[in-house]
C-alpha positions as CSV (number, residue, x, y, z in Angstrom):
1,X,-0.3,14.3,-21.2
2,X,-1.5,11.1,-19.7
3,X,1.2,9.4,-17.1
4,X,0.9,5.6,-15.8
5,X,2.8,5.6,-12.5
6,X,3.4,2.3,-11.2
7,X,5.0,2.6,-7.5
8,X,4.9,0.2,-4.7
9,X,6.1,-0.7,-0.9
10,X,6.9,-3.8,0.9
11,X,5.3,-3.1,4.6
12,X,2.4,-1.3,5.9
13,X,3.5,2.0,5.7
14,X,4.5,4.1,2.3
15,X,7.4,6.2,2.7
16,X,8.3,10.1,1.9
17,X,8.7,8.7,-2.2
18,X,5.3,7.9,-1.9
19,X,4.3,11.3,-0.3
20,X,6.0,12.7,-3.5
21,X,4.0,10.5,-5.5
22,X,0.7,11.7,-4.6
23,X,1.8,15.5,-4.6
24,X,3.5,15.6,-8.0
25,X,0.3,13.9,-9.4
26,X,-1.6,16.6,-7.6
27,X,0.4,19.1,-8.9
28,X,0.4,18.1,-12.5
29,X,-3.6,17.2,-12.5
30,X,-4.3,20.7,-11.8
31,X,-1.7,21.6,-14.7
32,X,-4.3,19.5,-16.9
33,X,-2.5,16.8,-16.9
34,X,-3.7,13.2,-16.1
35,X,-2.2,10.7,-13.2
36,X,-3.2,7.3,-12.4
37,X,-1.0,5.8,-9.8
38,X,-0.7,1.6,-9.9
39,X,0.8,0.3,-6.8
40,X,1.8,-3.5,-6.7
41,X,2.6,-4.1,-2.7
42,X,2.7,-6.5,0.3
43,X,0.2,-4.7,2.3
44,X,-3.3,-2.7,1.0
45,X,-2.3,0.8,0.8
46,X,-2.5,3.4,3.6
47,X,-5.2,5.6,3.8
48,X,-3.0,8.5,3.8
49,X,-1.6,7.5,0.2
50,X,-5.3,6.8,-1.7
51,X,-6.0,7.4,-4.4
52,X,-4.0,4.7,-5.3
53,X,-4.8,1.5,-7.5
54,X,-3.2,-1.5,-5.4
55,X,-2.2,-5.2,-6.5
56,X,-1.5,-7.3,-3.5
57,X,1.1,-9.8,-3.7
58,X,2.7,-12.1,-1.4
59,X,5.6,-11.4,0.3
60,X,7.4,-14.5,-0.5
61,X,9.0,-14.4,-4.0
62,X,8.7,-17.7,-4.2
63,X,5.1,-17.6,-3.4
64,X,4.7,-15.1,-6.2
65,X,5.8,-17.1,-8.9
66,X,4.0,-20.0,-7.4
67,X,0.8,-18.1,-7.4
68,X,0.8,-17.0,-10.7
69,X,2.2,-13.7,-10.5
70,X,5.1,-14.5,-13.2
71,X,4.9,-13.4,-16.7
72,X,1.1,-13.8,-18.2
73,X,-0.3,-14.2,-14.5
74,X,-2.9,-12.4,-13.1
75,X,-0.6,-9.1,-12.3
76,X,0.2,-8.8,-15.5
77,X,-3.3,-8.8,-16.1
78,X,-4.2,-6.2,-13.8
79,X,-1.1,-4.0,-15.4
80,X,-2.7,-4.8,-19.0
81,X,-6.2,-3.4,-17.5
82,X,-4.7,-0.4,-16.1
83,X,-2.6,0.6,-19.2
84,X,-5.9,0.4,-20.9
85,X,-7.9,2.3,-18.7
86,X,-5.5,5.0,-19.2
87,X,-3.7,4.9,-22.6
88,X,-0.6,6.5,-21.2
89,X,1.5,8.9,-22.9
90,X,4.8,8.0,-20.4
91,X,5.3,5.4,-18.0
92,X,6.8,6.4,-15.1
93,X,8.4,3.9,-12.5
94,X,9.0,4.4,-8.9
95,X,9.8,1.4,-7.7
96,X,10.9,-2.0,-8.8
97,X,10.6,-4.3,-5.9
98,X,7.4,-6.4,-5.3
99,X,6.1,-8.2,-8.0
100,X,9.4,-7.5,-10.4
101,X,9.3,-11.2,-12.3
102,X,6.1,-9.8,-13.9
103,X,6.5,-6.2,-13.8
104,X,9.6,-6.4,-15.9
105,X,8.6,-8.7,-18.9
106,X,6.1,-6.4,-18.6
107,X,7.5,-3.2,-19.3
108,X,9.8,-4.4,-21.6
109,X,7.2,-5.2,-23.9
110,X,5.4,-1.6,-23.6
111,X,5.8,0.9,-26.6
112,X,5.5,3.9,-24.3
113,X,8.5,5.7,-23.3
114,X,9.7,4.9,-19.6
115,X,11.4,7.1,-17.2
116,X,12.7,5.7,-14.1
117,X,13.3,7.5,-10.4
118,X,15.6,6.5,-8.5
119,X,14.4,6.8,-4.8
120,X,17.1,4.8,-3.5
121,X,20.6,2.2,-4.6
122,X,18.6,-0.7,-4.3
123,X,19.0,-2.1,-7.8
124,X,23.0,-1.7,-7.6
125,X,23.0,-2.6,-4.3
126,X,20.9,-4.9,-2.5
127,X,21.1,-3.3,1.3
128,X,20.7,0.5,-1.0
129,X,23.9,1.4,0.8
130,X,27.3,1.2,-1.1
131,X,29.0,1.1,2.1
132,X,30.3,-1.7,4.1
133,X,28.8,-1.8,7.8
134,X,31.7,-0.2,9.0
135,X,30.7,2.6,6.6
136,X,33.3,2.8,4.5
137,X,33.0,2.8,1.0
138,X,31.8,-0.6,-0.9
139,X,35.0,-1.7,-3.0
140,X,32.6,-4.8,-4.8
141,X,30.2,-2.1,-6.6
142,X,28.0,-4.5,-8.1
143,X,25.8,-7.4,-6.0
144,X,27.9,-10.6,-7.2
145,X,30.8,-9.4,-4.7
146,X,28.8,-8.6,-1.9
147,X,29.8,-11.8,-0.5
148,X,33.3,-11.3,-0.6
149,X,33.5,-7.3,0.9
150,X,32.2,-8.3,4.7
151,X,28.6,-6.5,3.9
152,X,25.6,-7.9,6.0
153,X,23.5,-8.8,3.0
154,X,21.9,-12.0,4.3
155,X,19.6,-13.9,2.4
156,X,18.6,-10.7,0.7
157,X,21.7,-11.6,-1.7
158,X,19.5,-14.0,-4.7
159,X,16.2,-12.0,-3.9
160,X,18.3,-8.6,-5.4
161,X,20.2,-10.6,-7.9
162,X,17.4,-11.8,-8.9
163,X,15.8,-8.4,-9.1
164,X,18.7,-6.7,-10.9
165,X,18.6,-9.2,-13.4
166,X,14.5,-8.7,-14.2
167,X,15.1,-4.8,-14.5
168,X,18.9,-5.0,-16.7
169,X,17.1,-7.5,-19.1
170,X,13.7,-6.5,-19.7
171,X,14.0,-2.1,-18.5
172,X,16.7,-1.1,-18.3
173,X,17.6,-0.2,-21.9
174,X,13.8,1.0,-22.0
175,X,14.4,3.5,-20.1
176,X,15.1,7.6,-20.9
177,X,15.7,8.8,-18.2
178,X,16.8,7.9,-14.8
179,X,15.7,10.6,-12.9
180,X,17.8,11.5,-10.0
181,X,17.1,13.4,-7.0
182,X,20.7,14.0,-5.5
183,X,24.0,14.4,-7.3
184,X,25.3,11.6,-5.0
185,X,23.0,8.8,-6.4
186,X,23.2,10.6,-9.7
187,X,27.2,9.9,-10.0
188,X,26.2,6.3,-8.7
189,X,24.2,5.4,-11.1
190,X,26.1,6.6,-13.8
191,X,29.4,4.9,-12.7
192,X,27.3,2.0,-13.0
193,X,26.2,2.3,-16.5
194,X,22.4,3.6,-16.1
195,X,21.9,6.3,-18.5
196,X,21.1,8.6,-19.2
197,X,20.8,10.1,-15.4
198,X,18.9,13.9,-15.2
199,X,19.1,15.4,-11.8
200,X,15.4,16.2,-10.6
201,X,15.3,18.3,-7.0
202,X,12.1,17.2,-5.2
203,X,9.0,19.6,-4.6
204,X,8.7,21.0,-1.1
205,X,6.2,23.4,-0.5
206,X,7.1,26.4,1.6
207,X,4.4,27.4,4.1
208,X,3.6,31.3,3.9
209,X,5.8,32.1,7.0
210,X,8.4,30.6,9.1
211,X,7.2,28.9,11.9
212,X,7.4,30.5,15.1
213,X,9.9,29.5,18.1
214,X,7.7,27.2,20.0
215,X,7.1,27.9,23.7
216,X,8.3,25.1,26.6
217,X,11.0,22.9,27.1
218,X,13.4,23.0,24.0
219,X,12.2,19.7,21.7
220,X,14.0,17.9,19.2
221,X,12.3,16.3,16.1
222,X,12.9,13.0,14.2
223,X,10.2,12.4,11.2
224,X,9.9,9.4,9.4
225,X,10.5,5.8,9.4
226,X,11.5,4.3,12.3
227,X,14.5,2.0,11.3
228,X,17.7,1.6,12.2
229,X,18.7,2.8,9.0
230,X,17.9,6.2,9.8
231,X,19.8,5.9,12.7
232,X,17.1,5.7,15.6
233,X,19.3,4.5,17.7
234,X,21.7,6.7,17.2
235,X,19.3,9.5,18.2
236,X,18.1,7.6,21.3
237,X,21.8,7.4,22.6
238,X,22.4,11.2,21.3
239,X,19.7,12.4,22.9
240,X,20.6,10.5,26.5
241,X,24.1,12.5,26.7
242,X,22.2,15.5,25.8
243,X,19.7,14.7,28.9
244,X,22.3,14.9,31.2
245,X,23.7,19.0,30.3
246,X,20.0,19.4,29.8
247,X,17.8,17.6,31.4
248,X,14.4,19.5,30.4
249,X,15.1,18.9,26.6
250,X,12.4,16.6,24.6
251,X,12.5,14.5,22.0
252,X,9.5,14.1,19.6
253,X,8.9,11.7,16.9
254,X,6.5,11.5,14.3
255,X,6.7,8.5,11.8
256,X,6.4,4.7,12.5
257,X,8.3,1.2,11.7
258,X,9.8,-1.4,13.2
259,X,12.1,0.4,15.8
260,X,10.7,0.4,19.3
261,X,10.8,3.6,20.5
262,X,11.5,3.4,24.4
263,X,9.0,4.8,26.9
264,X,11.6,7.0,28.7
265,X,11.1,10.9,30.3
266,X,11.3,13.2,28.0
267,X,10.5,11.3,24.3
268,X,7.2,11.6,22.8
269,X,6.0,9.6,19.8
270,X,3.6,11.5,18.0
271,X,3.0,8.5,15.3
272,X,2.0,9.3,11.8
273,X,1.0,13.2,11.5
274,X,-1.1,14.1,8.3
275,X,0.0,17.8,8.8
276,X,3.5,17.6,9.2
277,X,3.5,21.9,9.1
278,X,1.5,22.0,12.7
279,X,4.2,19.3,13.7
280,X,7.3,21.4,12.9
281,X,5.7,24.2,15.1
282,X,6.2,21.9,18.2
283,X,10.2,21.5,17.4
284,X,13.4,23.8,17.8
285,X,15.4,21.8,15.5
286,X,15.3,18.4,13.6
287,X,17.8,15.4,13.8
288,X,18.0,13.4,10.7
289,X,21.2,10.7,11.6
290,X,20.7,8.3,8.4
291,X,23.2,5.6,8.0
292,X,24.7,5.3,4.8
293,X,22.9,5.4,2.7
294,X,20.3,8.1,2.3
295,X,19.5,8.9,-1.3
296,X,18.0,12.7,-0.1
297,X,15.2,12.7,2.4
298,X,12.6,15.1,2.1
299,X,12.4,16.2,5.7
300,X,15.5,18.6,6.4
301,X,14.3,20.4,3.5
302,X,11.2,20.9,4.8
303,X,12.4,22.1,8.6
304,X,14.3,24.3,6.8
305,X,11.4,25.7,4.6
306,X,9.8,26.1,8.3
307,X,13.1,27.9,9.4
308,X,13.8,25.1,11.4
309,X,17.4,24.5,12.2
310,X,18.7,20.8,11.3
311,X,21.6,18.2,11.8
312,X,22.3,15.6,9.0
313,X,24.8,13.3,8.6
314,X,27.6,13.2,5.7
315,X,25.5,10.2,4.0
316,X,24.2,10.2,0.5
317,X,22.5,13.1,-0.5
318,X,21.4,14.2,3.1
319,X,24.2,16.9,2.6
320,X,22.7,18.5,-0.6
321,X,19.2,18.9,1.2
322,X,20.6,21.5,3.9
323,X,23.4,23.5,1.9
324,X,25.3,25.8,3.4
325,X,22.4,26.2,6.0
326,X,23.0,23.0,8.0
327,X,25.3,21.2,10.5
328,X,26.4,17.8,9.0
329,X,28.0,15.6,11.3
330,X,29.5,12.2,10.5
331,X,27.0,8.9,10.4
332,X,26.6,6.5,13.2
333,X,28.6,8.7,15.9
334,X,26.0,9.4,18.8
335,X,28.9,11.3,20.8
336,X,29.0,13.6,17.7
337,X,25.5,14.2,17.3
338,X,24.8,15.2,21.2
339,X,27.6,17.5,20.9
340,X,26.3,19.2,17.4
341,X,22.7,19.4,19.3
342,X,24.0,21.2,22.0
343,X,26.1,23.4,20.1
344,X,22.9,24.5,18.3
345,X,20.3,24.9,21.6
346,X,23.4,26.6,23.3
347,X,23.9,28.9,20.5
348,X,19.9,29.1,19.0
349,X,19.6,32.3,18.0
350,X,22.7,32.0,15.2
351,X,20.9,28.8,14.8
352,X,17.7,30.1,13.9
353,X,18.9,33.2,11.7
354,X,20.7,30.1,9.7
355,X,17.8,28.4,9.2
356,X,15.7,31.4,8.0
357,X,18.4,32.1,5.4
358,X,17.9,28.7,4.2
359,X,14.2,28.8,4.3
360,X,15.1,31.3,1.1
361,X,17.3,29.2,-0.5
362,X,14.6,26.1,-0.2
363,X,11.9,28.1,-1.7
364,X,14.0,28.4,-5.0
365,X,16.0,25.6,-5.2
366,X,13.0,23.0,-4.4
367,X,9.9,25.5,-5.6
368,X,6.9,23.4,-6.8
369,X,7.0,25.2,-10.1
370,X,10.8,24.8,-10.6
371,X,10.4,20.8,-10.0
372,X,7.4,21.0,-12.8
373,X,8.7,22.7,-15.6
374,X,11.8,20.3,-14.7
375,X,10.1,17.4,-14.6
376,X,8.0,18.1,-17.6
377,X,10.9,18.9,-19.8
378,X,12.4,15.1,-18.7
379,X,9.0,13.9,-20.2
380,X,9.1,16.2,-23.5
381,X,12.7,14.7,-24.3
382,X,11.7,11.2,-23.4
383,X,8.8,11.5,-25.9
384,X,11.1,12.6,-28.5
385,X,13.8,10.4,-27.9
386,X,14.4,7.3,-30.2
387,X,13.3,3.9,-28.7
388,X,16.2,2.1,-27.7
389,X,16.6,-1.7,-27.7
C-alpha cells in the first residue's frame, strides 16, 4: 500500500503527533509498505523529524493568499508533484492548519480515499479546548459563539472560521474515517457531526525492562512543549510548595517552546532529548498538568511503559493514557498537584509497584503491533468504502 501523509506545524518545533508520524511510517515501511510524508509549515522542519518533504509558507494568512498559495498557486503545485511522485493508495491527514485555503480545494478534488487524525479540537474549536478559561465546559460548541461564552479566542476567531469552513466544504465529506486517539475527542467529534470516528490508541514502544530507580536527589519530570497549555506554570508553582517539605527534590525538563523556564535551585532544563528512554532513567516520576484540553499525550504512557509513576490532570484524554495506574488530579490547581507529588515521593514504593503494573497494561493496550493491524484495518475499510460527496 502506498500512503501520502500530509502533516504540518506552525513554529519551530514539531510536536509528539509528529513523533508518531515518523514512527508509524517506520513501522509500516518495514511492513512493506510505502510512506512519504508532505509537510506544509511556517518553519523548515527539525532535524529530528526528516525525512520529511516541507512547503514553507508564511505565517500571515493573508500573506498566503497574497503570495499565491490559494487554490492553483504554487502549493498546490508542490501537492500535485508529490501525489505524483507517489501515486497514493490513501491520503492520510494530520493536520489542517498552514496553508488550508489550498490544501482543501485540494483534497476535495483527489479520488483517493482520505482518512483524517484528529490530534487535537482545533477544527471545532479554535483555542482546541471546549472549555471556557475558567475550565468549565464550553456551552457555544461550535466557533460562531465563541464570542458570546467569555472564551479568550482573540483574533484567532476569523483565522479558525476561516479554517473550519475550508475543511467542512471541500474534506470533510471526503473523509472515511476520523481517526481518534482518545474516547474523549472521539465523543467530541461525533457530537459534532464528523463521522464516521474509529478509536486508534497510539503506538508506544516498551523498552525491554523497567527502568531502574535512579540514584540522588528525588527528580520530577516534565517532557514536552513548553506552553502554558500544558500547564508549565502550574508545575513551577507545584513544584515551589513541594521545595519547601523537601527541599532536595529536582525538577527536570526536557522539551522546548515559548515558556521561560526560570533559572532557580533545583530545575534543570534538559532541552530537546533524542532518546527520551535514557531521560526517563534520570526521573522518579512524571508531571503532566495540561490545561483543558489535552487530546491524549504520548508521554504518561511512555513513563509508565518505563515503570515510571505519573500525575495527570482530569483533561481530555490525559486520563485514558494512565488507567487505573495513575494519580489524576484536577487541571490548573498547583496546591493539588504539590500535594499529589508528595503523596507519591512520601509513599514511592506503592508508587512504583503501580507503575510497574501499568508498564503491563501499556504494553498491550498501546503494543506497536496492536496499533498496526488497527490502523491497517481503518485503511482496508476506507478503500472499500463508497466515495461520499
Amino acid at each position: 500500500m502506498k500512503i501520502l501523509r500530509l502533516d504540518g506545524w506552525d513554529g519551530p518545533a514539531g510536536g509528539g503527533a509528529q513523533v508518531y508520524v515518523r514512527r508509524v511510517s517506520q513501522a509500516l515501511d518495514a511492513r512493506g509498505h510505502t510512506n512519504v510524508t508532505a509537510a506544509i509549515v511556517t518553519d523548515p522542519v527539525p532535524e529530528k523529524l526528516e525525512p520529511v518533504r516541507v512547503y514553507l509558507v508564511p505565517r500571515s494568512p493573508a500573506r498566503q493568499a497574497l503570495s499565491g498559495f490559494a487554490e492553483g498557486g504554487p502549493l498546490t503545485r508542490f501537492l500535485d508533484q508529490v501525489a505524483a511522485d507517489v501515486r497514493p493508495d490513501i491520503i492520510h491527514l494530520h493536520r489542517f492548519h498552514a496553508g488550508f485555503s489550498a490544501l482543501g480545494p485540494w483534497l476535495g478534488g483527489r479520488s483517493e480515499p482520505i482518512v483524517f487524525t484528529a490530534h487535537d479540537a482545533e477544527l471545532v474549536c479554535p483555542v482546541a479546548t471546549l472549555t471556557l478559561p475558567d475550565g468549565t465546559a464550553c456551552p457555544g460548541g461550535i466557533l460562531p459563539r465563541c464570542q458570546f461564552t467569555g472564551c479568550e479566542v482573540g483574533i484567532g476567531l476569523p483565522l479558525n472560521l476561516a479554517k473550519r469552513h475550508y475543511f467542512d466544504t471541500h474534506v470533510k465529506g471526503r473523509v472515511r474515517s476520523f481517526i481518534c486517539v482518545s474516547h474523549a475527542t472521539q465523543r467530541i467529534f461525533e457530537n459534532l457531526g464528523y463521522r464516521p470516528t474509529d478509536l486508534l490508541r497510539p503506538m508506544i514502544p516498551a523498552p525491554a525492562e523497567p527502568t531502574p530507580t535512579p540514584p540522588g536527589p528525588f527528580t520530577i519530570g516534565f517532557l514536552g512543549r513548553f506552553e502554558r497549555q500544558k500547564g508549565v506554570e502550574v508545575l513551577l508553582d507545584a513544584f515551589a510548595t513541594v521545595r519547601k517539605s523537601r527541599p532536595d527534590a529536582q525538577l527536570r525538563f526536557a522539551g522546548s517552546g515559548p515558556v521561560p523556564i526560570p533559572a532557580v535551585d533545583g530545575v534543570f532544563v534538559d532541552g530537546w532529548v533524542p532518546d527520551s528512554h535514557r531521560w526517563f532513567d534520570r526521573i522518579h516520576l512524571l508531571a503532566v498538568p495540561s490545561l483543558p484540553w489535552e487530546n491524549l499525550g504520548n508521554s504518561p504512557i511512555e513513563a509508565l511503559a518505563h515503570g515510571i509513576p505519573v500525575v495527570v490532570t482530569d483533561s481530555g484524554g490525559l486520563p485514558e493514557t494512565v488507567g487505573k495506574f495513575g494519580t489524576v488530579i484536577p487541571p490548573g490547581d498547583p496546591p493539588a498537584l504539590a500535594a499529589a507529588l508528595l503523596q507519591l515521593m512520601d509513599h514511592y514504593p506503592e508508587a512504583r509497584a503501580t507503575a510497574l503494573a501499568g508498564r503491563n497494561w501499556v504494553q498491550e493496550e498501546f503494543s506497536p503491533e496492536r496499533h498496526l493491524d488497527r490502523l491497517l484495518s481503518i485503511y482496508a475499510a476506507a478503500l472499500a468504502s463508497p466515495v461520499r460527496s
